[in-house]
N, C-alpha and C positions, 0 to 999 in steps of 0.2 A: 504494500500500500504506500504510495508518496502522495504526498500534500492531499488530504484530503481533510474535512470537517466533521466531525460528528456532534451533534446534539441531542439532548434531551432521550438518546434510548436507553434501551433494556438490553443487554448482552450480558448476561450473565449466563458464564459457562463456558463463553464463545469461547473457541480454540486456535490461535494463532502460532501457535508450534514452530519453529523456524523458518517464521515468513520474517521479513526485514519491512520497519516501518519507518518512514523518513518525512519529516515537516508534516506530521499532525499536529490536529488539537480535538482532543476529546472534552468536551463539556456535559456539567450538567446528566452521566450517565452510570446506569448502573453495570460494574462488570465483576459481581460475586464469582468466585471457583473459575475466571477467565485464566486461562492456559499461554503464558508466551513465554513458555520454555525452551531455549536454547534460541530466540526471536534474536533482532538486532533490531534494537530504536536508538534510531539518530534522528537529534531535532521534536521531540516530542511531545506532546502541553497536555498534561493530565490535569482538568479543574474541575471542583467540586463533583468529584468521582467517587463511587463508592467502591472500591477494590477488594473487600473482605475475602481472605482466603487465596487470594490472588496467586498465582505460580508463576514467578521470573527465575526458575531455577536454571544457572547455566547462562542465563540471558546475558548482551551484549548490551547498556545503557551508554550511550553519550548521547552530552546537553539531554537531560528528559528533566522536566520539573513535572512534581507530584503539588498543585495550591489547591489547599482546604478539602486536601481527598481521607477518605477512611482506607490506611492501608494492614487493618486488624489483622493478627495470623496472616498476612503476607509471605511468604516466601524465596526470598534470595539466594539458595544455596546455591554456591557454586557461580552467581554472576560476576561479573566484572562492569564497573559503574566508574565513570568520567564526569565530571559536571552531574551531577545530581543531586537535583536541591529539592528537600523532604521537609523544610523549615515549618511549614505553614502545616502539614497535615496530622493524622493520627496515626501515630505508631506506636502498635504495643504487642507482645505476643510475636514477633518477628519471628518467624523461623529462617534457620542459617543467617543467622545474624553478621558473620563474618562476608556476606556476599554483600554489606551494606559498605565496605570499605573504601574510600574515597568519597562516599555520600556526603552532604552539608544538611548538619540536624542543628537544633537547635538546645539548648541548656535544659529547658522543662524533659524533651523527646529524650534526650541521654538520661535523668535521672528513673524515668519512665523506662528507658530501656534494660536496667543495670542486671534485672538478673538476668535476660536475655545474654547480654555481655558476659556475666559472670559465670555462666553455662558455657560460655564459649569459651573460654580460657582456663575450664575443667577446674573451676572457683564452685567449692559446696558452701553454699549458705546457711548458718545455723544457727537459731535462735535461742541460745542457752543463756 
C-alpha cells in the first residue's frame, strides 16, 4: 500500500503480513488482533487508532508515529523501529518489549512500562 488514507473504519483482525506500507495515514480507526508481522512501514500516521492486541512482530518501522492510539498488549517482538514516536498514546502490557528499542516514549509510558522492562532484562519483582 503507498500513500493512501484511511478513515473512520473497522479492520480489526485485518492481516497485513509482509506487505510494505509507505506514506499512510490511518485515522480515527479501529484495528484490534491486526496482523503486520514481518510488514515494512515507512512514513506512517497512526491517529486516534485503536490497536489493542496488535502484532508488529518482526516488523520493519521507520518515521511511523503512533498520536493518541491505544497500543494495549501490543506486540513488538522481534521488530526493529527508526523514528518512532509512541509519546502521545497508551502503552501498557507490551509484549517483546525489547522490539520497542529506539522508540520515543515519554516519562508517565516508561514508568507505566517498568515491569514490562523489568521482565525483559530477566529483573523478578518482589514485594516482601
Amino acid at each position: 500500500l503507498r500513500r493512501v488514507l484511511i478513515q473512520r473504519a473497522r479492520l480489526s483482525g485485518i492481516v497485513l503480513a509482509e506487505t510494505e506500507l509507505k506514506d499512510i495515514i490511518i485515522e480515527d480507526t479501529k484495528l484490534d488482533l491486526a496482523n503486520f508481522r514481518f510488514a515494512k512501514l515507512s512514513r506512517v500516521r497512526f491517529m486516534r487508532c485503536q490497536l489493542i492486541d496488535a502484532d508488529f512482530g518482526g516488523a520493519h518501522l521507520v518515521d511511523v508515529d503512533f498520536t493518541n492510539c491505544d497500543l494495549t498488549s501490543a506486540d513488538f517482538s522481534g521488530a526493529t523501529i527508526k523514528q518512532v514516536d509512541l509519546r502521545s498514546s497508551v502503552v501498557r502490557q507490551i509484549k517483546g518489549i525489547g522490539g520497542l528499542e529506539g522508540a520515543n516514549i515519554n516519562y508517565d509510558q516508561m514508568i507505566t512500562l517498568v515491569p514490562e522492562l523489568a521482565a525483559g532484562l530477566g529483573i523478578e519483582v518482589k514485594n516482601d
